[in-house]
VEXKE-829789 format. One record per atom (N, C-alpha, C): residue number from 1; residue in one letter; atom name; x negated, y negated, z. Coordinates in Angstrom, 1 decimal. Example, Ala and Ser with C-alpha at 12.3 -4.5 7.8 and 13.67 -1.06 7.14 Angstrom:
residues 2
1/A/N/-13.2/5.7/7.8 $
1/A/CA/-12.3/4.5/7.8 $
1/A/C/-13.2/3.3/7.8 $
2/S/N/-12.8/2.2/7.1 $
2/S/CA/-13.7/1.1/7.1 $
2/S/C/-12.9/0.0/7.9 $
***
This chain:
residues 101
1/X/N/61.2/-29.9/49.7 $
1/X/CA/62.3/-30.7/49.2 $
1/X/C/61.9/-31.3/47.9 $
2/X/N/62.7/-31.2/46.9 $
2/X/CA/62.3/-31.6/45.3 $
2/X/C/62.4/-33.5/45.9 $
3/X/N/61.9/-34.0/44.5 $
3/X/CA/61.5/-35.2/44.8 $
3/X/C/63.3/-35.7/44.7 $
4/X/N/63.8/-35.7/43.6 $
4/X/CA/65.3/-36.0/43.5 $
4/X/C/66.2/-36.1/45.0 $
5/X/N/66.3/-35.3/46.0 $
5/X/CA/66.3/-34.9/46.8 $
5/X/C/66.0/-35.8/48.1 $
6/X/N/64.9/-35.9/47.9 $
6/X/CA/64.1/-37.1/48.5 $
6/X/C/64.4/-38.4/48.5 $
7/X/N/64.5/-38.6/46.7 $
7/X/CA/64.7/-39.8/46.5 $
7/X/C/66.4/-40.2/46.8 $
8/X/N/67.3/-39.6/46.6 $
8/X/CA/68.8/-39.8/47.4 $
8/X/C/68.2/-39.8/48.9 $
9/X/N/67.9/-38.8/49.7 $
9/X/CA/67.7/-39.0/51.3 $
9/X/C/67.7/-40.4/51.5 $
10/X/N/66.6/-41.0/50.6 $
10/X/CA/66.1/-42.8/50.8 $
10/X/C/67.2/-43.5/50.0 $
11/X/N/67.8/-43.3/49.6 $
11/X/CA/68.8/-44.0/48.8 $
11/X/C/69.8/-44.2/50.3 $
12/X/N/70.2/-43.0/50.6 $
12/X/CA/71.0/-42.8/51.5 $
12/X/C/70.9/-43.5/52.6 $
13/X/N/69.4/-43.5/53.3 $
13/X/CA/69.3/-44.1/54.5 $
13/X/C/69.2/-45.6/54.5 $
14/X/N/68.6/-46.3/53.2 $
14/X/CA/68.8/-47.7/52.7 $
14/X/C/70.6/-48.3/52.9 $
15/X/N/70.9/-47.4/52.2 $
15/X/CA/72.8/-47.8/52.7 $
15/X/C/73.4/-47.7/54.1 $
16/X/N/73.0/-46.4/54.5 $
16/X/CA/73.1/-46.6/56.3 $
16/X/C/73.3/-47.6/56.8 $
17/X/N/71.1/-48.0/56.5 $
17/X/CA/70.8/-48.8/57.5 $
17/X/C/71.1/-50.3/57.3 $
18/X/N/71.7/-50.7/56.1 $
18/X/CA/72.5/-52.1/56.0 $
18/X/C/73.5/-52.1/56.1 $
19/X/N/74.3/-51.1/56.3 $
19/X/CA/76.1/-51.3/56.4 $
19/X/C/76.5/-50.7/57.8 $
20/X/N/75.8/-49.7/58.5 $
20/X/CA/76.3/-49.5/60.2 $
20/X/C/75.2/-49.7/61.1 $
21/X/N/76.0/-50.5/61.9 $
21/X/CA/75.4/-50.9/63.4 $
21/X/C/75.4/-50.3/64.4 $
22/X/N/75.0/-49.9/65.8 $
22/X/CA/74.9/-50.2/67.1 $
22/X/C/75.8/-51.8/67.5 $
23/X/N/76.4/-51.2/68.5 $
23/X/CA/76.9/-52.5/69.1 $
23/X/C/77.1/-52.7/70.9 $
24/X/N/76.1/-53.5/70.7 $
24/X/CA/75.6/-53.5/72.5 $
24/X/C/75.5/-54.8/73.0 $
25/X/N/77.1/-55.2/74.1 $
25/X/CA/77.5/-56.1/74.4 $
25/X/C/77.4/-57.3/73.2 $
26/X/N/78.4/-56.9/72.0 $
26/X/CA/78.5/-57.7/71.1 $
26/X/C/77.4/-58.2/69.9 $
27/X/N/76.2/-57.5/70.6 $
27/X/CA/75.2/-57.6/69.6 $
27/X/C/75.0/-56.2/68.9 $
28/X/N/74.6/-56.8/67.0 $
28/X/CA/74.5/-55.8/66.2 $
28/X/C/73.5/-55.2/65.8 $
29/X/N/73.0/-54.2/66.3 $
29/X/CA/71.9/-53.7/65.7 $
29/X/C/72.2/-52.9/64.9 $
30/X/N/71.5/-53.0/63.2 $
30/X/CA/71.5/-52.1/62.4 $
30/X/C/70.6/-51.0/62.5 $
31/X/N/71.2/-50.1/61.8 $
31/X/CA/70.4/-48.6/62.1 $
31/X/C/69.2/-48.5/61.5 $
32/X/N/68.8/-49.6/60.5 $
32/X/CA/67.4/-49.5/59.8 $
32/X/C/66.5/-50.0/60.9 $
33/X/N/67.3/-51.1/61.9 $
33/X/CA/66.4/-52.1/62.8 $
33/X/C/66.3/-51.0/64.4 $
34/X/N/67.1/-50.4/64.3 $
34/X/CA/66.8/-49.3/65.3 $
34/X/C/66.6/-47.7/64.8 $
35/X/N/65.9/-47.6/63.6 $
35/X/CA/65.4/-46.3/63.1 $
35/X/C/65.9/-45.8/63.2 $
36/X/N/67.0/-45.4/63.0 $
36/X/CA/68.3/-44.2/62.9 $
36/X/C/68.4/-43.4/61.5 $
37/X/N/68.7/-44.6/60.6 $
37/X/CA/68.9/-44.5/59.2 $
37/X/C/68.2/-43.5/58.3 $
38/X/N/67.2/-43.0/58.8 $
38/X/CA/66.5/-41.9/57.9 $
38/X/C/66.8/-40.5/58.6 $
39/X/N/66.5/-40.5/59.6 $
39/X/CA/67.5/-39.9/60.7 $
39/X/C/69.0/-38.6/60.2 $
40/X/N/69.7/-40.4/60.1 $
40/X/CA/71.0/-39.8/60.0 $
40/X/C/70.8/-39.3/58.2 $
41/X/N/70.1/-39.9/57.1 $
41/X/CA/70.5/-39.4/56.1 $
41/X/C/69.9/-38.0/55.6 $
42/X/N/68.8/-37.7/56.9 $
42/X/CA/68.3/-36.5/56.5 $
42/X/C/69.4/-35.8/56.9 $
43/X/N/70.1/-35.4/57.5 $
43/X/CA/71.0/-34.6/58.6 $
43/X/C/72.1/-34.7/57.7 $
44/X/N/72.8/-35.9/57.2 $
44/X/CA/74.0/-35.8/56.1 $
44/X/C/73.7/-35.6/54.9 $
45/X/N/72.4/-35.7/54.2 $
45/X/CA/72.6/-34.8/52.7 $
45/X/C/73.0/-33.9/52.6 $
46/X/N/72.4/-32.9/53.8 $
46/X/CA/72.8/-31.5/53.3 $
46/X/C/74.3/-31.2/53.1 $
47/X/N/75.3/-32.2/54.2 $
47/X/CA/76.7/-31.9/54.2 $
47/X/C/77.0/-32.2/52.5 $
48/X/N/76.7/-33.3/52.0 $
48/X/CA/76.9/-33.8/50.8 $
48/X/C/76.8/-33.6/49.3 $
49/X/N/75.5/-32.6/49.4 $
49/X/CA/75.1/-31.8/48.4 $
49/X/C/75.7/-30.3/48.8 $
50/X/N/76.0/-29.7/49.8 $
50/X/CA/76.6/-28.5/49.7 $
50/X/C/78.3/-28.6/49.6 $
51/X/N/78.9/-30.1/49.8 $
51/X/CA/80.4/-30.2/49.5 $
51/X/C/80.5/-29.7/50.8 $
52/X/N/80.1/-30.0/52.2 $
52/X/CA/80.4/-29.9/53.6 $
52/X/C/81.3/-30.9/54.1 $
53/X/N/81.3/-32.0/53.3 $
53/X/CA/81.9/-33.4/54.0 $
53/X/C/82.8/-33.4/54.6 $
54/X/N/83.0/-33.7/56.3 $
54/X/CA/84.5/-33.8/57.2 $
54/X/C/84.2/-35.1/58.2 $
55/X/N/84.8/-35.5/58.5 $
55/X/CA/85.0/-36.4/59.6 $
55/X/C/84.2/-35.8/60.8 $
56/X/N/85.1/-34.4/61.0 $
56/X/CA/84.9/-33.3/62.1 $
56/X/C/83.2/-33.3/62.4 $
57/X/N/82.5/-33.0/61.0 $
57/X/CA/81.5/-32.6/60.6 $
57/X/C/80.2/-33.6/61.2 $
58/X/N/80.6/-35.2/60.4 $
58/X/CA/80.5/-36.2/60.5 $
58/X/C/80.5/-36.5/61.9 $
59/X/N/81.5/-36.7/62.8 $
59/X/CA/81.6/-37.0/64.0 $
59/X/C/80.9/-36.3/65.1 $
60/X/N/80.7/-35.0/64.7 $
60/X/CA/79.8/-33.4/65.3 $
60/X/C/78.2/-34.4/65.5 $
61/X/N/77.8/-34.5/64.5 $
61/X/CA/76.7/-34.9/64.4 $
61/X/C/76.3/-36.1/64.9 $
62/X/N/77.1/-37.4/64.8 $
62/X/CA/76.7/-38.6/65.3 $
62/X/C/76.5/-38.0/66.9 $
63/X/N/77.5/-37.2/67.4 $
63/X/CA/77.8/-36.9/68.9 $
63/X/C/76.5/-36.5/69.3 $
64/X/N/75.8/-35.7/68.7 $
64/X/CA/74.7/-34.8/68.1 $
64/X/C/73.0/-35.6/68.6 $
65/X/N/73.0/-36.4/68.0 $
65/X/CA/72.0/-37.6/68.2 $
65/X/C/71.9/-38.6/69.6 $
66/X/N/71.3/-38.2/70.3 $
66/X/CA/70.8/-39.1/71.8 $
66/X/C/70.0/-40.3/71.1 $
67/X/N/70.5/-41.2/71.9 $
67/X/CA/69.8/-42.7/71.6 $
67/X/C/69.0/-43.3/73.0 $
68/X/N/68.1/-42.9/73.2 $
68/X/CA/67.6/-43.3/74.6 $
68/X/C/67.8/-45.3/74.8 $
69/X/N/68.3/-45.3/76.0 $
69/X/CA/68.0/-46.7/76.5 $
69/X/C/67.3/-46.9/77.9 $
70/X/N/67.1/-48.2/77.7 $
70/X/CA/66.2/-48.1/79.2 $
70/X/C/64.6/-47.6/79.0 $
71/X/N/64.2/-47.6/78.2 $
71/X/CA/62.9/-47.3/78.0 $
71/X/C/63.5/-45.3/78.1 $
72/X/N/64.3/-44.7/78.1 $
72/X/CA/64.3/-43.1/78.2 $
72/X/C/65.3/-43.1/79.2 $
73/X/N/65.9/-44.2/80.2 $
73/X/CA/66.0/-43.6/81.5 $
73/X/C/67.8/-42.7/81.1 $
74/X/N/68.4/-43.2/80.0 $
74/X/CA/69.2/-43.0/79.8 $
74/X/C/69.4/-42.7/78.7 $
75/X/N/70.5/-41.8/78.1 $
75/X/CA/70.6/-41.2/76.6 $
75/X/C/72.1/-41.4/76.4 $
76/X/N/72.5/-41.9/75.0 $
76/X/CA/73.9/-42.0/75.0 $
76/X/C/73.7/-41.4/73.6 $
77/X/N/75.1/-40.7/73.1 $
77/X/CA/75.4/-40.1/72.2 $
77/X/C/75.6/-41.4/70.7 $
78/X/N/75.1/-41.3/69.7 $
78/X/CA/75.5/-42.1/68.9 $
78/X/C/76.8/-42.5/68.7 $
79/X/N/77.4/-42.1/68.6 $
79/X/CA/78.6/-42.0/68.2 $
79/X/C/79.6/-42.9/69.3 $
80/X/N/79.3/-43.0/70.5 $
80/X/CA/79.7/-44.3/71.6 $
80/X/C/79.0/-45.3/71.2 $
81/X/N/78.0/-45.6/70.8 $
81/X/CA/77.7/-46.8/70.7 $
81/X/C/78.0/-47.7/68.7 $
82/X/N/78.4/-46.4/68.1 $
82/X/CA/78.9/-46.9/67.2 $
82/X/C/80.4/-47.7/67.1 $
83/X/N/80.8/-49.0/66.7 $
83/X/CA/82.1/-49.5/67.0 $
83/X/C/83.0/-48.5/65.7 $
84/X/N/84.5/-48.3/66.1 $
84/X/CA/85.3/-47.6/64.9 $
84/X/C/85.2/-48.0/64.0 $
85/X/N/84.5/-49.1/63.3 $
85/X/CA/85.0/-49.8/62.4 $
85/X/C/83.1/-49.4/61.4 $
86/X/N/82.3/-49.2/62.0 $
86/X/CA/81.3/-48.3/61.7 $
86/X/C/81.4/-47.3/61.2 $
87/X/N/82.0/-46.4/62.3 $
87/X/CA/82.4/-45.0/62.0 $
87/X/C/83.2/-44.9/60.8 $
88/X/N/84.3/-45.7/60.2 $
88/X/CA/84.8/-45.6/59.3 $
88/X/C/84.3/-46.0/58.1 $
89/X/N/83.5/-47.6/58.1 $
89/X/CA/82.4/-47.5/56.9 $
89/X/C/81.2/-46.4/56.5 $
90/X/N/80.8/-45.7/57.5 $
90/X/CA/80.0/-44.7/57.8 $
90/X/C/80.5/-43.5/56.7 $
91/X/N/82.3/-43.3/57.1 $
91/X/CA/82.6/-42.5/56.3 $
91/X/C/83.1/-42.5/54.9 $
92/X/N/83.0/-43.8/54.6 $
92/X/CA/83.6/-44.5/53.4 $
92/X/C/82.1/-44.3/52.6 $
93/X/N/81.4/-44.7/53.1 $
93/X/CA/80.2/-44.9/52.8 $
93/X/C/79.5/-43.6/52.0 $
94/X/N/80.1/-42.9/53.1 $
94/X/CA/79.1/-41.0/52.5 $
94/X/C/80.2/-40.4/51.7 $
95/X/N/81.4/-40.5/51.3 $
95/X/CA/82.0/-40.2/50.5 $
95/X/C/82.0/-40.8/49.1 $
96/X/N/82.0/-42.2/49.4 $
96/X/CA/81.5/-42.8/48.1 $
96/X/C/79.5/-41.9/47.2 $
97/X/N/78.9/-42.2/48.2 $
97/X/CA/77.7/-41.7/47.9 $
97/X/C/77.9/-40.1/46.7 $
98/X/N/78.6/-39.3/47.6 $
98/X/CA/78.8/-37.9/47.5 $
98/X/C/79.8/-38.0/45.6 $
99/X/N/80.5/-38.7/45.5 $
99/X/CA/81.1/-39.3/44.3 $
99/X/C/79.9/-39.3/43.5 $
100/X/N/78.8/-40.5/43.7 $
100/X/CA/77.8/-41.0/42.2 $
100/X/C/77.0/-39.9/42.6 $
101/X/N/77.0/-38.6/43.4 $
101/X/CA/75.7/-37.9/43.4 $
101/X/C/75.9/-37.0/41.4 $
***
């Protein structure tokens, strides 16, 4: 992976992980504070530098990602534990990105 490359991945996952949460019984966890955020921006550049971008795409993949709770005993899909209002800055968020690339 060229450094440029790299250096958006981290660009990327810095914005993630301060603008969408987890929300579990009203408490917010951000995705930098539960390690997601590098995660998810490795998995969305590629949509974003190949001009992939969809909601569809977008939503595919949060679904995509198990979040273990319970120490393992359980795994929920990201994308339930994200609130809509996530999901939408999520997508506001990687289209803006995809703009200043």
């Amino acid at each position: 992976m060229a450094a440029s490359s790299s250096q958006a991945i981290d660009a990327l996952a810095a914005e993630i992980g301060e603008k969408v949460y987890i929300d579990v019984a009203k408490w917010h966890l951000y995705l930098s504070n539960a390690h997601l955020h590098t995660l998810l921006a490795e998995q969305f550049y590629p949509l974003l530098a190949n001009n992939e971008l969809s909601e569809d795409k977008v939503l595919k993949l949060l679904q995509g990602i198990l979040v273990k709770l319970g120490g393992g005993k359980r795994e929920v899909p990201l994308a339930d534990l994200l609130p809509m209002q996530c999901q939408v800055s999520l997508m506001d968020l990687l289209e803006e990105f995809k703009q200043n690339m």
